[in-house]
C-alpha positions as a Markdown table, in Angstrom:
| # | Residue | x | y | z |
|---|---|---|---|---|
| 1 | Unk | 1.1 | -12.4 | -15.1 |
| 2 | Unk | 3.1 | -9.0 | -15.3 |
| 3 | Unk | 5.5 | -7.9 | -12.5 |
| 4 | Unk | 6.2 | -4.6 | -11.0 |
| 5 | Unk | 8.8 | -4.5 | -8.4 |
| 6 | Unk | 9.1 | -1.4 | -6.6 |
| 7 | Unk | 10.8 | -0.4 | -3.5 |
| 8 | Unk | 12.1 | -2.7 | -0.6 |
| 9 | Unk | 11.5 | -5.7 | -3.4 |
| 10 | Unk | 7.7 | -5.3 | -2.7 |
| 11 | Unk | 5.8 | -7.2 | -6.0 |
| 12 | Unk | 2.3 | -6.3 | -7.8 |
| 13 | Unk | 1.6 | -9.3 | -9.6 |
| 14 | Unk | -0.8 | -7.6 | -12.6 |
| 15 | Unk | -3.2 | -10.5 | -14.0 |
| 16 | Unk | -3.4 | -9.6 | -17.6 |
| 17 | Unk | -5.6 | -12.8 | -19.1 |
| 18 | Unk | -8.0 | -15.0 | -18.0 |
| 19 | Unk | -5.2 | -18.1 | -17.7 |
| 20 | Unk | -3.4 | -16.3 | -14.9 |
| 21 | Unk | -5.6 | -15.3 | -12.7 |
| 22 | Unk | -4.5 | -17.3 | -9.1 |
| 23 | Unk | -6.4 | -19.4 | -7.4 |
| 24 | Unk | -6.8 | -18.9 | -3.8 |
| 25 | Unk | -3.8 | -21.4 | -3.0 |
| 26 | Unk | -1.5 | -19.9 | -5.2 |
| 27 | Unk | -2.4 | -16.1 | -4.1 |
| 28 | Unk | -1.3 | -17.0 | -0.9 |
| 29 | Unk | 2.3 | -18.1 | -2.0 |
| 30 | Unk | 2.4 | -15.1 | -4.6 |
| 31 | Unk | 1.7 | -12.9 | -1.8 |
| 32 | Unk | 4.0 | -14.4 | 0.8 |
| 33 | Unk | 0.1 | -14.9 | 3.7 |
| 34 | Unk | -1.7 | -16.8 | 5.0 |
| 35 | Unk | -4.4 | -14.4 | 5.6 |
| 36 | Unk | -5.7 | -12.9 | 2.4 |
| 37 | Unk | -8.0 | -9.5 | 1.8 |
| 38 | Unk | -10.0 | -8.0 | -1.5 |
| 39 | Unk | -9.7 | -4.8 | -1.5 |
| 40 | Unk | -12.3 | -3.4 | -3.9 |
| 41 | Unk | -11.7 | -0.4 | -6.4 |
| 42 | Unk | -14.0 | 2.3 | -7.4 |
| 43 | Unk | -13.8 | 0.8 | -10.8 |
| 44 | Unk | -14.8 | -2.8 | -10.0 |
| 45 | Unk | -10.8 | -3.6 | -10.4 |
| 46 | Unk | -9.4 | -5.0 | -7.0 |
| 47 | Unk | -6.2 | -5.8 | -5.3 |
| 48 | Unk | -5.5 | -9.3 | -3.3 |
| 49 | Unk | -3.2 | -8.2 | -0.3 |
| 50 | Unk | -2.0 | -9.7 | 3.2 |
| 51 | Unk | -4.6 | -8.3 | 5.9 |
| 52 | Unk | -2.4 | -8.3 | 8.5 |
| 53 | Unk | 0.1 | -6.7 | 6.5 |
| 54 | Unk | 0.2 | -3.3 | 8.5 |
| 55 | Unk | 0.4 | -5.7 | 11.6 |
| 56 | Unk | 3.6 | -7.9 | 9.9 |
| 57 | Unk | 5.4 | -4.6 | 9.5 |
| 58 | Unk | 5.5 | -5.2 | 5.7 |
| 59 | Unk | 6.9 | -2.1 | 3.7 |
| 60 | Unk | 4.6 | 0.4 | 1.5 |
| 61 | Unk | 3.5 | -0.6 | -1.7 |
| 62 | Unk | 3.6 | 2.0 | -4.1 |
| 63 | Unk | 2.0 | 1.0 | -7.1 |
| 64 | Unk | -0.9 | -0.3 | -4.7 |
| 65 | Unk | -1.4 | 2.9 | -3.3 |
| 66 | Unk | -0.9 | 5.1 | -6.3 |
| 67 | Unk | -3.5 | 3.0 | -7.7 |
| 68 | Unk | -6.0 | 3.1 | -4.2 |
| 69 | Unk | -5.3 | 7.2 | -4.0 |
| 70 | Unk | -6.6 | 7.3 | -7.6 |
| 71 | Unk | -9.6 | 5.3 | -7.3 |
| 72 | Unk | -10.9 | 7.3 | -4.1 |
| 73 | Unk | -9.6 | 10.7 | -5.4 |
| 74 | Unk | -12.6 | 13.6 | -6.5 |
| 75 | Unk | -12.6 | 17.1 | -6.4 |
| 76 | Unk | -15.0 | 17.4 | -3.9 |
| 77 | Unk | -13.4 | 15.3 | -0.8 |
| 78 | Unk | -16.4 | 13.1 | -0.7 |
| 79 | Unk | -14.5 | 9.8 | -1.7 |
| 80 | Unk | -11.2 | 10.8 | -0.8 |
| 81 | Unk | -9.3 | 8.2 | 1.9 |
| 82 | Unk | -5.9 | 8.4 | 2.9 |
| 83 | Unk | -4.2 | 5.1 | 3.7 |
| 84 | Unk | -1.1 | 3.4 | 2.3 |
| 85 | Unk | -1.1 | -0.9 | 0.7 |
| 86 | Unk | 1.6 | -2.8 | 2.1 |
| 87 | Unk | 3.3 | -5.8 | 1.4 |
| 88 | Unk | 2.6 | -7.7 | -2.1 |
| 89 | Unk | -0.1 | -7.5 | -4.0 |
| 90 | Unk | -2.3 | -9.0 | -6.9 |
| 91 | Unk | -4.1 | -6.5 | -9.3 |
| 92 | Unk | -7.1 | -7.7 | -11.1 |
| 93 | Unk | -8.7 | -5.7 | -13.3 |
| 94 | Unk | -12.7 | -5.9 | -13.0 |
| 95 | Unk | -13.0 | -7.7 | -16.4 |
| 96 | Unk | -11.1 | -10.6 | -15.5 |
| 97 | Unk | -12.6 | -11.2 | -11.7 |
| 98 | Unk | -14.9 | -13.3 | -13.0 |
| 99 | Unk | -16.1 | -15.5 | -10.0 |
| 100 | Unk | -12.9 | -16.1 | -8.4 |
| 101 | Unk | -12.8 | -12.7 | -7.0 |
């Protein structure tokens, strides 16, 4: 599993191959919760993220975001949302979600 670590220390573990993607035990460690959301892209890729991050005060996660903005983004404002990811986060692209995720 890649690492990105951005601003304020806050990690995006990227699962890149089928032997790293986290079981539900282990996402809650990577991610520092004990409470854990999906949140679903566009594409089918999603991100594993604290749900009560917002609520813990955990600091912006920019790659999460970047990634969120460009999922939702379209030239016609139909899809476009504007919220920010916090805390760490697990990116799993829609090819390796298999049934875990």
């Amino acid at each position: 599993m890649k690492k990105k670590i951005g601003a304020n220390n806050i990690i995006t573990f990227i699962v890149e191959d089928n032997d790293k993607i986290p079981s539900l035990k282990e996402a809650y460690k990577l991610i520092d919760t004990d409470i854990l959301q999906v949140v679903n892209l566009n594409n089918g890729d999603c991100f594993l993220v604290c749900e009560e991050g917002k609520l813990r005060n955990r600091p912006i996660n920019r790659y999460a975001t970047e990634m969120w903005e460009k999922s939702f983004s379209s030239d016609n404002n139909e899809l476009q949302f504007y919220d920010v990811m916090v805390g760490h986060a697990i990116y799993i692209p829609e090819h390796l979600r298999g049934e875990h995720w």
